[in-house]
C-alpha positions as semicolon CSV with decimal commas, in nm:
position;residue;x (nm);y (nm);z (nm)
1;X;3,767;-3,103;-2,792
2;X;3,919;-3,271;-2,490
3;X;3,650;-3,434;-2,392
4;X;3,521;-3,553;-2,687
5;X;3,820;-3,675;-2,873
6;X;3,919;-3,934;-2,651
7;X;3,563;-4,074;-2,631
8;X;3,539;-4,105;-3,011
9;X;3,874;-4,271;-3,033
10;X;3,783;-4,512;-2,769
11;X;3,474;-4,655;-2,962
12;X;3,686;-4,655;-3,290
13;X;3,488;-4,311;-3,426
14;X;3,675;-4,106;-3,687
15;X;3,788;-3,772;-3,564
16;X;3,631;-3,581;-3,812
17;X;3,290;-3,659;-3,656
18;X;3,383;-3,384;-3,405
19;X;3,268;-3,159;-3,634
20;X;2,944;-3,315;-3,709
21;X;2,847;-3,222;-3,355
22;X;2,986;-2,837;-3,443
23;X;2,744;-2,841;-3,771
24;X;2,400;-3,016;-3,472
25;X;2,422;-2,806;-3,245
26;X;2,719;-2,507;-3,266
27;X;2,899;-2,662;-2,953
28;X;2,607;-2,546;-2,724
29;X;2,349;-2,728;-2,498
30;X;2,064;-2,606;-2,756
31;X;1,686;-2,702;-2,824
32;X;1,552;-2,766;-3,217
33;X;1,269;-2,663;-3,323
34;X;1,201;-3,077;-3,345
35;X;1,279;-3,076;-2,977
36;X;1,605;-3,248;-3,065
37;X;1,844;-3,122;-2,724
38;X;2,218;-3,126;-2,659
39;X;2,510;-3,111;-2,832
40;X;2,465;-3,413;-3,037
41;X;2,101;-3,338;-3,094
42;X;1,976;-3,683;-3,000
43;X;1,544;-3,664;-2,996
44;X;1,446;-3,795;-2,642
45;X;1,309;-4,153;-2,795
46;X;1,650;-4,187;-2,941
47;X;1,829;-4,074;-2,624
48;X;1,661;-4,353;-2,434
49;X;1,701;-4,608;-2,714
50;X;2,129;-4,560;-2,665
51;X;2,098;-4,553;-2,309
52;X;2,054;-4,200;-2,157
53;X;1,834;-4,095;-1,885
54;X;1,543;-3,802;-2,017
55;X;1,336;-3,747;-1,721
56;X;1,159;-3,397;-1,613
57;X;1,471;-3,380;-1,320
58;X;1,766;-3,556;-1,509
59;X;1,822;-3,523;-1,913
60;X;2,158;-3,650;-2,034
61;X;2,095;-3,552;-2,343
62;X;2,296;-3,247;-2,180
63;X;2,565;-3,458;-2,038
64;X;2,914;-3,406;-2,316
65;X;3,062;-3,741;-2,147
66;X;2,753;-3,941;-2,149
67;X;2,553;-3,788;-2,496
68;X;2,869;-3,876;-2,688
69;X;2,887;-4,199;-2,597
70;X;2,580;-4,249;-2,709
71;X;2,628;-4,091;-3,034
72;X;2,938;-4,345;-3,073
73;X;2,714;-4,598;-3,063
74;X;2,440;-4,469;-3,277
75;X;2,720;-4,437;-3,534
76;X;2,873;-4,726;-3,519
77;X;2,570;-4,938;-3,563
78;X;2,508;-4,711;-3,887
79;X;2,853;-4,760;-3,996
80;X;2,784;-5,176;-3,997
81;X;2,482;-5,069;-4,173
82;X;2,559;-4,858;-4,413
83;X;2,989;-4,946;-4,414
84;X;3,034;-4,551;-4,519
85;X;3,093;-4,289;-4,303
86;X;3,010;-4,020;-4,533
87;X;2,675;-4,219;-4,527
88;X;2,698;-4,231;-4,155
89;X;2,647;-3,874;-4,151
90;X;2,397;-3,868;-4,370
91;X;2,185;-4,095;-4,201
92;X;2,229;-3,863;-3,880
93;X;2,112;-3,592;-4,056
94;X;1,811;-3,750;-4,249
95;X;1,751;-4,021;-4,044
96;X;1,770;-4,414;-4,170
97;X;1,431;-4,393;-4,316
98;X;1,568;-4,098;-4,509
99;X;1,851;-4,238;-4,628
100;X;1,721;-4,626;-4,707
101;X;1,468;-4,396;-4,931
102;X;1,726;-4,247;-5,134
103;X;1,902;-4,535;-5,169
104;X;1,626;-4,768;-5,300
105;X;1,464;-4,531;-5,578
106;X;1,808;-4,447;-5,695
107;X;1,954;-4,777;-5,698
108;X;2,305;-4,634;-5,552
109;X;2,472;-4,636;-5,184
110;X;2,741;-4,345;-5,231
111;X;2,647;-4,035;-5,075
112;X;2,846;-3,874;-5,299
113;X;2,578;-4,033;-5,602
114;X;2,305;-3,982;-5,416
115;X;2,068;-3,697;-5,560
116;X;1,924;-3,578;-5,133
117;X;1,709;-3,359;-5,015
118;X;1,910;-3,009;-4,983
119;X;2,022;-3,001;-4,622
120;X;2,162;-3,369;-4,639
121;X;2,326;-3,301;-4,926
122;X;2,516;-3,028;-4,851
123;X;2,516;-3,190;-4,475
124;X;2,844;-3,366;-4,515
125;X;3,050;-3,054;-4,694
126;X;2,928;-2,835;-4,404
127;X;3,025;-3,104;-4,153
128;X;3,377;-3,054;-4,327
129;X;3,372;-2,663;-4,390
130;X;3,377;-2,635;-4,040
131;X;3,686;-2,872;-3,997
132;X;3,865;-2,654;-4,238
133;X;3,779;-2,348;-4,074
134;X;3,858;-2,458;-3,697
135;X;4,193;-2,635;-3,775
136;X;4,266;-2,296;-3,961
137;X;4,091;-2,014;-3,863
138;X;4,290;-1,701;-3,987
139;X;4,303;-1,838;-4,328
140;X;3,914;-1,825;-4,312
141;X;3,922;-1,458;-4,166
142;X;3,866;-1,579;-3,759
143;X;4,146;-1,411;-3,576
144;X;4,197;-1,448;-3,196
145;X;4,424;-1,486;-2,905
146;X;4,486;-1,716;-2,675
147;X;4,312;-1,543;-2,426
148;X;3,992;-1,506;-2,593
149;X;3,980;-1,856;-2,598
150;X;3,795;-2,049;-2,317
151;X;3,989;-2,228;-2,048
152;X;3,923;-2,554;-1,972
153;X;3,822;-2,542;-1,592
154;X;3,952;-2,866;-1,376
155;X;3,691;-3,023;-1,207
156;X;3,640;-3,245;-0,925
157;X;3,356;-3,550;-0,949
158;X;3,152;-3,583;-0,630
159;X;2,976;-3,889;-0,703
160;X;2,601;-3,879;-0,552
161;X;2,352;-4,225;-0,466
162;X;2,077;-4,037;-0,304
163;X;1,798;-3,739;-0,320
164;X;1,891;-3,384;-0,349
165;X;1,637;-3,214;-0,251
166;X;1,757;-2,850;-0,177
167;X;2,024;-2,769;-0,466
168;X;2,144;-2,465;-0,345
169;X;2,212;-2,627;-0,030
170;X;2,407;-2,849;-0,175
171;X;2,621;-2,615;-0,375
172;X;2,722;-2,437;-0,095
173;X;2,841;-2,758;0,070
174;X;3,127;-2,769;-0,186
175;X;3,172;-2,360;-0,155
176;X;2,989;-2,257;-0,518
177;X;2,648;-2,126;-0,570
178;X;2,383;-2,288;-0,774
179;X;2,420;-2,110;-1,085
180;X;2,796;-2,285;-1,123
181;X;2,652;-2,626;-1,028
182;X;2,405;-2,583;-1,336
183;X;2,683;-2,443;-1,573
184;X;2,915;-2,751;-1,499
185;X;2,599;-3,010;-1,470
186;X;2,352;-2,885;-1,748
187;X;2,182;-3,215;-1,727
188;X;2,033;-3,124;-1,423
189;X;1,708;-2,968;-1,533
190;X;1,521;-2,938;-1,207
191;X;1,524;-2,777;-0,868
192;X;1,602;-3,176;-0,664
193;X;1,712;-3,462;-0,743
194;X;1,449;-3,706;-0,714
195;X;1,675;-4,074;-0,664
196;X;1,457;-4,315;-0,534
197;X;1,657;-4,609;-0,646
198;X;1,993;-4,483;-0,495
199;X;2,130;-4,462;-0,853
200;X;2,448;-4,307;-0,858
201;X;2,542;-4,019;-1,043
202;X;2,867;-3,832;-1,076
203;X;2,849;-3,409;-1,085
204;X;3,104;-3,215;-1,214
205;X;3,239;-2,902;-0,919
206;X;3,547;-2,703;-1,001
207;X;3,812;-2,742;-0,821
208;X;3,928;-2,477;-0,516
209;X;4,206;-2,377;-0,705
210;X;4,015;-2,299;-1,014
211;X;3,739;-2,127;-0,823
212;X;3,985;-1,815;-0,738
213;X;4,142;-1,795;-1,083
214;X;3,988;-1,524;-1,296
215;X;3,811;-1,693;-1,631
């Protein structure tokens, strides 16, 4: 978790809430059947609330860097709600109407009392099963090598203030194709870049180097 870790110790996060974003969305860009998107899961109302971008051209919802530091601080104003973690988590998974509802007919504030609905009770134990299983995976029967494992690519950020309007143009510009500009900037979701108001915006290319290395 590279890229994640630091964010989440930045913003005062625990750790462990790595693993909450293994148990959303299985460390890939995916789509719920709720519509939820990205690795944190974030709905797009949500998304917008924390300060990402969801557009038909530009959904950072997608963006690692950007979605988690979103999700830091959709945590942490849970955690000043709710001052548990383990209730932090909940309330990701349920929602704060979900949780506040448990918490009123029952009369208690400890997930750990709290008689939930099945998936968010059982949400924070998964959250942790997979914590146990990555920090030790041939105990739990997952055995690999080094190579198997994926390489973490260096990149170069080419920072951007105006309209793309031919993509594959501009991949070629800085010697890739379009297909690796899309793997390295999921976020991206369209064909341009519409940027009307000369926002700027930083894509991820890999570096020369990396670009002759076999992966």
């Amino acid at each position: 978790f590279p890229v994640v870790e630091p964010i989440l110790k930045k913003n005062g996060i625990p750790d462990d809430f790595k693993y909450l974003m293994v148990a959303e969305s299985g460390l890939v860009n995916v789509v719920s059947p709720a519509k939820a998107a990205g690795y944190w899961q974030f709905m797009s109302a949500t998304a917008k609330e924390y300060g990402l971008e969801v557009n038909k051209e530009v959904d950072e919802r997608y963006h690692l860097k950007k979605s988690t530091e979103a999700a830091c601080k959709y945590l942490k104003k849970r955690y000043n709600k709710f001052g548990s973690w383990a209730m932090v988590a909940a309330s990701y998974n349920a929602g704060d109407g979900g949780v506040n509802k448990y918490i009123k007919y029952q009369k208690v504030n400890s997930y750990y009392d709290l008689a939930m609905f099945t998936e968010t009770g059982r949400y924070v134990y998964r959250t942790l099963a997979f914590k146990l299983i990555m920090q030790n995976p041939e105990k739990y029967g997952f055995n690999y090598r080094e190579k198997d494992l994926y390489p973490q690519i260096p990149v170069m950020e080419v920072e951007v203030d105006s309209s793309i309007t031919d993509m594959i143009a501009f991949s070629k510009k800085y010697d890739i194709n379009y297909k690796i500009l899309k793997i390295f900037n999921p976020w991206l979701r369209a064909h341009q870049l519409t940027n009307k108001t000369k926002k700027k915006y930083i894509l991820e290319i890999p570096e020369k180097g990396a670009r002759s290395k076999e992966y």
